[in-house]
N, C-alpha and C positions, 0 to 999 in steps of 0.2 A: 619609599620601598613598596612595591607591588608584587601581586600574586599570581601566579598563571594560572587561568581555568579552561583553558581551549591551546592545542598545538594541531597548524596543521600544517605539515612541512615546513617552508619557511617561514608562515607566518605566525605569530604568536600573539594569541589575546589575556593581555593581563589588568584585571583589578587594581585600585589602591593606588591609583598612581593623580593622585589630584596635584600633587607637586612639580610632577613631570608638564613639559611643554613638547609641541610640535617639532618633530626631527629633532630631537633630542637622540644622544648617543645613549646606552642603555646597554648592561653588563646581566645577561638572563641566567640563572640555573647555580648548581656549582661549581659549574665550569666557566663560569663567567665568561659567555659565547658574545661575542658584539652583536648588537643590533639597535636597529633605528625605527621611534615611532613614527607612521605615517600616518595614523588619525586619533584623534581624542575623543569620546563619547563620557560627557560626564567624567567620573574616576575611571574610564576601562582604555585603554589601550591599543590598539593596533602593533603590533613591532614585526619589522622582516628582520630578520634572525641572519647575519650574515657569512654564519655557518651551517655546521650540518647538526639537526635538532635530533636525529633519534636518540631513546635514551630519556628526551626531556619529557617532563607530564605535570598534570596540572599540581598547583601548592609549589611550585616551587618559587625563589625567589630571584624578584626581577631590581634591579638598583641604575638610577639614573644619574647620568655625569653630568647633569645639566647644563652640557654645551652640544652644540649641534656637529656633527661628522664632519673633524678638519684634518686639514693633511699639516704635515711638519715642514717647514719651509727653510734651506739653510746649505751648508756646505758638507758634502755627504750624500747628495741627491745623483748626482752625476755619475755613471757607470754603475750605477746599483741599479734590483732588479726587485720589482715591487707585486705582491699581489694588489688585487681592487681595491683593497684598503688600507695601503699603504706600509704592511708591513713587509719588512726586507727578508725574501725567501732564502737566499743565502745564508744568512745568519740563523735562520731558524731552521736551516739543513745543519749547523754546526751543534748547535744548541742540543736538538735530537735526535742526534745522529742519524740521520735516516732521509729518504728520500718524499718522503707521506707529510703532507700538512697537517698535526694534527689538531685538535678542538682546543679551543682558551687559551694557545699558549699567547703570552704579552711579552711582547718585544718593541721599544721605540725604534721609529720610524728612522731616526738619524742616529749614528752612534754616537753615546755621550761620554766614551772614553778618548776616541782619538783626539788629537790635537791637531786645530791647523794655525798656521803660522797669519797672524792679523796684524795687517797692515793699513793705519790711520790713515783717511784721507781727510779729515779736517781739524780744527787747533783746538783748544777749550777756550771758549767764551763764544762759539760761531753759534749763529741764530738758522734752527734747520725746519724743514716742515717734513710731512711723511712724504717720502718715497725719496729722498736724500738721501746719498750716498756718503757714508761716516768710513765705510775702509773696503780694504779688499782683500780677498782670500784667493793665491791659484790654487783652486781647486784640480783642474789637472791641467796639461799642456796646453788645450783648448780652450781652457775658459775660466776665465778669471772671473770669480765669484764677486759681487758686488755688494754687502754688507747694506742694508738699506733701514732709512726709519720707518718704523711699521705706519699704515697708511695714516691713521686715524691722528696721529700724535705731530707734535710743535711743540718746541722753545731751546732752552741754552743748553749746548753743551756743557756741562759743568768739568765733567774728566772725560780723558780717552786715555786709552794704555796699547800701547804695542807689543806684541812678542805670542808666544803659542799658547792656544786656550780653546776649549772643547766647548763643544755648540751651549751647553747652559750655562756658562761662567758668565760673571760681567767683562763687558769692553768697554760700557762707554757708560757715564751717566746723564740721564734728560733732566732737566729741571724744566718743568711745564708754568703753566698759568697758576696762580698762587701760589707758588715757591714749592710745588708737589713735585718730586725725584722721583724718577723712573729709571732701571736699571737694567741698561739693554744688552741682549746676548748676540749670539750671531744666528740666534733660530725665530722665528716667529710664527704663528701657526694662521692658520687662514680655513674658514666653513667652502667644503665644496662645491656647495650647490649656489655661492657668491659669487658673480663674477668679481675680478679686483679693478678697482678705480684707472683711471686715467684721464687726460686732460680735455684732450682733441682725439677724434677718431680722422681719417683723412681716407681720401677715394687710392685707391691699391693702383700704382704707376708705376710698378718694376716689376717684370717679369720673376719669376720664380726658377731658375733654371735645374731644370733636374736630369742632362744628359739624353733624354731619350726624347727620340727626335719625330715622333707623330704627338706630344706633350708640347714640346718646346716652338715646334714648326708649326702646325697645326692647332692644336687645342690648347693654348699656353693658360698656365694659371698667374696671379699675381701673389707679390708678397702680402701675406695679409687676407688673400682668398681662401672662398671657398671651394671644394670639388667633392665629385663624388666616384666610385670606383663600382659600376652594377655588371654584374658578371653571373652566369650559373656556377655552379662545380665542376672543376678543372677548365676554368677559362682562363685562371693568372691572375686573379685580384691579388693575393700573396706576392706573388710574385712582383707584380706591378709594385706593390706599396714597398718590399723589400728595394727595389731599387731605385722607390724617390725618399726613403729614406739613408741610402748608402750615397746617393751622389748630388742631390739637392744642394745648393747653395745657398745654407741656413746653418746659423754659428751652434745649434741643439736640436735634436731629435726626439720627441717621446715616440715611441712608440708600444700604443697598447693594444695588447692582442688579447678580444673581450669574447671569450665563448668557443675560440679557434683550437682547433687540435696541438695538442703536446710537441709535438714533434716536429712544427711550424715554429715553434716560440725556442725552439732548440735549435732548430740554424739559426735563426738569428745568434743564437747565445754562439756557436759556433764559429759563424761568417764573420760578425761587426769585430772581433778582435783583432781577426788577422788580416781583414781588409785596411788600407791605407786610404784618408779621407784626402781628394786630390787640393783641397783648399790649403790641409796645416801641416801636411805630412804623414800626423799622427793616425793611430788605430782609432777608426769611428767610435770604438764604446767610449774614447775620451770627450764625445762630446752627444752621448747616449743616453736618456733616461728608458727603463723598461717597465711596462705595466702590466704582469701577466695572468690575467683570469683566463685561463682554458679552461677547456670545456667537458673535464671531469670535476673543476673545482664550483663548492656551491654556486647556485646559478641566480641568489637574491645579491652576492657580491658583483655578480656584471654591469649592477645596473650602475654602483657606485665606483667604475672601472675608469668610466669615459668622463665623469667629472673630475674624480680626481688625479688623471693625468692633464687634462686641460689646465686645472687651478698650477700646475707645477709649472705647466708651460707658461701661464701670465706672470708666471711670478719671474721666470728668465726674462720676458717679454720687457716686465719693468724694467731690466738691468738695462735695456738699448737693443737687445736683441735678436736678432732675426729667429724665431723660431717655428717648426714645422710640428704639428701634431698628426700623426698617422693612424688612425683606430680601425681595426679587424676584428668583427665587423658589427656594424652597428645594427645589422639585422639580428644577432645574436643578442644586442642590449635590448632589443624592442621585444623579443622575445621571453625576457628575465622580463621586463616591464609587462607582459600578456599573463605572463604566469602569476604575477604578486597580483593583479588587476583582477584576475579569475578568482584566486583564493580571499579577495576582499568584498568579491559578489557586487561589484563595479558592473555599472549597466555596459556593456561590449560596443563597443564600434564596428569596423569593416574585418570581418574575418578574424574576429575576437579579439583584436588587438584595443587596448584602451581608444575612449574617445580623445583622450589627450596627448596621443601620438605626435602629431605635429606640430603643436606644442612644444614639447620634450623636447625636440627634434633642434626646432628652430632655435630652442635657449643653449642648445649645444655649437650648434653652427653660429649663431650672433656673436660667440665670445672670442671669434675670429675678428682677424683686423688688423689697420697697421696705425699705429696711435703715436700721438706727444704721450710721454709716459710723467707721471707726477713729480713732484718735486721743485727744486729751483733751479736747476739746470734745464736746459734744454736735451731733451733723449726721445730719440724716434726708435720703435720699436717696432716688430711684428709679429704674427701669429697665425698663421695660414695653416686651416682643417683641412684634411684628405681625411674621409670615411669610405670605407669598402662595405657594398650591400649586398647581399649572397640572398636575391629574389631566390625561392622555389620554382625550379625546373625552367631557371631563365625566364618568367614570364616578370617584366618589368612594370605590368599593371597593377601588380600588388601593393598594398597599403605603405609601407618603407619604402619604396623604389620611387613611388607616387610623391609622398611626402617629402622624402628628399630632394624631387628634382623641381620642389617648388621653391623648396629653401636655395641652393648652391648656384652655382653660375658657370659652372667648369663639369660636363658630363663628359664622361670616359667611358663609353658603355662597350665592356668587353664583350665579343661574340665565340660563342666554342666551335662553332663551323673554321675561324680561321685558328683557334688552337689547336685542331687536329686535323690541319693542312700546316700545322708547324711553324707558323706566322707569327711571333711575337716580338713586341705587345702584340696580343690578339685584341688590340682596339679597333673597334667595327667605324671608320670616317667615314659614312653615311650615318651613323647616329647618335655621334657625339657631337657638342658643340663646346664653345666655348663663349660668353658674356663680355668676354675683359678685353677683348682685339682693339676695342675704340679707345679703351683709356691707357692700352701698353703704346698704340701705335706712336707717341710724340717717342718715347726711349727705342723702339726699332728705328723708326727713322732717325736718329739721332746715331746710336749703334752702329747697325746695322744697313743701313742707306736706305733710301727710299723702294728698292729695288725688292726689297724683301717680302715686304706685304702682300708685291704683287704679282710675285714668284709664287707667295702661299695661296694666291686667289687664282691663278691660273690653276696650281697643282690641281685645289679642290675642285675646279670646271673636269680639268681631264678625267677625274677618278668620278667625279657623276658620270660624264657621258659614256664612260669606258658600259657603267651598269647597265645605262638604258641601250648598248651597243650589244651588251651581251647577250640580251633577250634576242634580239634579231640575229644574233650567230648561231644562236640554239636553233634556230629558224630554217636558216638559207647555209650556215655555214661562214668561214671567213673569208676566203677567197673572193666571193661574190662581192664584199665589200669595197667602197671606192679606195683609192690608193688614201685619202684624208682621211678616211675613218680608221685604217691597217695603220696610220702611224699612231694617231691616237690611243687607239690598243696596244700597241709595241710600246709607246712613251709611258700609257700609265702602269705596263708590267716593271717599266724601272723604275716610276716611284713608288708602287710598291716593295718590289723585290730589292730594289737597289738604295731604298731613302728609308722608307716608314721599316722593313726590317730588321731588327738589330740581334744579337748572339750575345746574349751574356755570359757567356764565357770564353769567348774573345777580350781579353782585356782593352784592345784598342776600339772595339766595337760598344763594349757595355756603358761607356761613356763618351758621348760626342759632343764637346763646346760647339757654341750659337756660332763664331764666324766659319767652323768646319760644316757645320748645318746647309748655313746662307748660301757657301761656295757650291756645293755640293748639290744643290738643288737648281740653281742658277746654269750649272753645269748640263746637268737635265733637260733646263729648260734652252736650252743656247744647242742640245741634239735637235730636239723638236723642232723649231728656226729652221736650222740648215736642212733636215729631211724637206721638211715640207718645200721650201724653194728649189732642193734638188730635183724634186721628186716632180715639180711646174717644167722642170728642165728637161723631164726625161728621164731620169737616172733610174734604175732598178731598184723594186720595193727589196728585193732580196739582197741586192746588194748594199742598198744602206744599212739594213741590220745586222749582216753579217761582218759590219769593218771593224777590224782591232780593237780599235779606241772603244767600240759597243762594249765588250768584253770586262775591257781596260776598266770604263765606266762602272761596271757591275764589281770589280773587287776595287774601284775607290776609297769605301768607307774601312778597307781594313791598311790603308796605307798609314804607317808613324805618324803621333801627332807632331811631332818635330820637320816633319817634312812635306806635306800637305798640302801645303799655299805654291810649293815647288811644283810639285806633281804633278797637281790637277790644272795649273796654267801652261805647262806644257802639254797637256793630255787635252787642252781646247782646242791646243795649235795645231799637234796630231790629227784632232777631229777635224776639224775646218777642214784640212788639207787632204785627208782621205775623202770627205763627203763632194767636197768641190772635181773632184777628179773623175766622181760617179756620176756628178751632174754635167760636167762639160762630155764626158763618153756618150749620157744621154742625148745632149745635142747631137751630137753627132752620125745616131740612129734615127732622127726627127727627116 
């Protein structure tokens, strides 16, 4: 037990604590407010106070739990909605009445009254190591909980019991190395700032599909990747993550919103119920975790936002997995991380931010990946970060913007020139890139045919040249241009307007599977072909852009996905046959 002699904001220096250790969890005042020490001197203290301190002053009493800041691990995690450190906001709106977080109150993480129904998956006398799978829980329609031996532990099952029991009860007994019994429940707790074990790490070879078609077509991430989301204000980072959180093809979502306005974390709470997840049927919160530090709540809790929605997600990860972690935004956590670094008189780096930014940075993004996951079974798992960086006033040189785009391999860099030309995604394809093209390409080709790749390497030739054409329009004007450059501009107006734009609120537009993509593009490219050979023939620049089919082509992508592969192969033959008509008329002027 220690004493407080200095409060200042969140951080708290307290005396007497020669018993205490390093990131130690720690219970300050009378209101016994969480917080964690981050340095030792002698018996004195350092603690960030993961509440709001006013009120606290020196003499008062600080108590240490001498374990280090872990999250609850277990069945119960799924559709609940978590502050930064892991307590269920919901429950603690019924508790007191009221919509306000207030100071100290203690509630565990998982409820330890409800019951769920436990179902053994192996006999007594089986020989298991950690991360074996002992039973299973449906947790909800989506996802079937997987009961696991905590990492560290091996030997005999001695009992197991079937039937309904609340995350503290025993289910199963361990008998370890010298006949030592341990009695396992279906909860186990896990230190945040740990990554969790696994066997093999493996290079990311399957696309990530999340519907949205300059992601998927263009900038693809992998399972198991990293990305990054750098946008200013009011460019659609929110938005963007809200929709590769709703359509991604990933069995769990966390999604934590670290520092983000209120009322951002409230469509979600809104949308993901009533939305239909197109994989299970079910309402996305069935396969939802929420993490939400906004940005009227203490700002030393952000920083333990983004770890401990990641530990939640490796701990899915182990089950087999495919899981997506979403964080908004992490320039809001590096900022929580600015603030506790200044109040510790830490020597500052680049524009005050700690020197250990990147750092930080990279220990968040590495725990990304697609793994053998522990145990004796064979289980491939995955884990793929999206973080959203909210640079000041869009300038992408800043310190977070920098440091992130050293660490990830997938940049999305949104422009607000094309969000208020009404363009979204307003993803700027002159300055995003993507890393993973070389190691997706065997599963496209395989997929998707050969044909795709070089659908996507033409598009990106036209949408350069369209740029450097556009400076000489601003010039001379477009007429002046040769008949091969007017198509070029005309072609890359429809992979813009016609490909990379999508309406999410078109239901058949907010979400576009890969083979409607591939056609679709291919289709684009199969205009450009026939113009340009018409246009050798003769044929009028005017009138190849004004035929039907042109048109046709532009409400494509709002055509049923039940009918599609119909459509648009008839909508080639259309085209062929109108453009051939225009080119043979041209002979005929020659």
């Amino acid at each position: 037990m220690g004493t407080i002699v200095k409060v200042s904001g969140p951080l708290v220096v307290a005396t007497g604590m020669e018993e205490a250790n390093m990131a130690d969890v720690v219970r300050v005042g009378d209101q016994r407010l969480i917080g964690e020490i981050l340095t030792m001197n002698g018996d004195s203290a350092a603690i960030r106070v993961y509440e709001e301190t006013s009120g606290l002053g020196p003499g008062a009493e600080v108590v240490t739990t001498g374990s280090p800041l872990s999250v609850e691990l277990g069945p119960g995690l799924v559709e609940n909605i978590y502050d930064g450190i892991q307590r269920p906001l919901e429950v603690i709106m019924e508790k007191v009445k009221g919509n306000n977080l207030p100071r100290g109150v203690e509630v565990p993480a998982l409820d330890r009254e409800k019951k769920w129904e436990f179902v053994p998956a192996v006999e007594p006398g089986t020989q298991v190591v950690g991360g074996d799978v002992i039973g299973t829980v449906q947790e909800t329609e989506s996802i079937l909980h997987k009961i696991m031996v905590p990492p560290a532990m091996k030997g005999k099952i001695v009992s197991i019991q079937k039937g309904a029991f609340t995350v503290t009860e025993t289910v199963a007994v361990l008998e370890g190395e010298g006949g030592v019994r341990t009695e396992l429940t279906m909860m186990q707790k896990w230190p945040v700032r740990v990554g969790r074990p696994y066997k093999h790490k493996y290079p990311p070879v399957i696309p990530l599909q999340s519907g949205q078609r300059i992601v998927d077509t263009f900038f693809p991430v992998a399972k198991g990747g990293t990305a990054a989301i750098p946008g200013p204000f009011g460019s659609g980072k929110t938005v963007m993550q809200h929709a590769l959180a709703k359509w991604s093809d990933v069995d769990l979502v966390v999604y934590i919103g670290c520092g983000e306005r209120g009322n951002e974390m409230t469509d979600v709470l809104r949308e993901f119920p009533e939305l239909v997840d197109p994989r299970t049927g079910e309402s996305l919160m069935k396969r939802t975790v929420l993490i939400a530090n906004t940005s009227d709540m203490p700002v030393a809790a952000r920083e333990a936002a983004i770890y401990t929605g990641i530990t939640i997600a490796e701990y899915f990860r182990d089950m087999g997995y495919a899981v997506a972690v979403i964080a908004d935004s992490t320039s809001r956590w590096a900022e929580a991380l600015r603030e506790m670094s200044g109040r510790l008189e830490e020597m500052p780096g680049e524009e005050g931010y700690p020197a250990y930014l990147s750092s930080r940075l990279a220990q968040f993004y590495e725990r990304a990946g697609s793994v053998s996951c522990i145990g004796s079974e064979e289980r491939r798992g995955s884990l793929t970060a999206v973080g959203a960086v909210s640079p000041p006033g869009g300038d992408l040189s800043e310190p977070v913007s920098q440091a992130t785009m050293r660490i990830v391999k997938v940049f999305w860099a949104l422009d607000s020139s094309l969000a208020y030309r009404r363009h979204f995604p307003a993803i700027n394809w002159l300055n995003s890139y993507s890393l993973y093209l070389d190691s997706l390409k065997p599963w496209y080709d395989e997929h998707l045919g050969k044909d795709f790749l070089i659908n996507r390497e033409w598009a990106m030739a036209v949408l350069q040249e369209e740029a450097s054409l556009n400076e000489i329009v601003q010039l001379v004007g477009k007429d002046s241009l040769s008949a091969k450059d007017q198509i070029t501009l005309e072609v890359a107006k429809m992979i813009r307007e016609d490909f990379l734009q999508q309406n999410s609120f078109v239901d058949i537009d907010s979400y576009s599977e890969y083979d409607r993509q591939a056609r679709l593009l291919a289709m684009i490219r199969r205009y450009d072909v026939q113009c340009r050979a018409a246009s050798n023939r003769g044929g009028a620049l005017t009138d190849l852009f004004s035929i039907p089919s042109r048109e046709k082509i532009g409400r494509a992508k709002a055509v049923p996905a039940d009918q599609y592969r119909e459509v648009y192969s008839q909508l080639i033959d259309e085209m062929e046959e109108e453009i051939a008509a225009i080119g043979e008329k041209g002979e005929g002027t020659l």
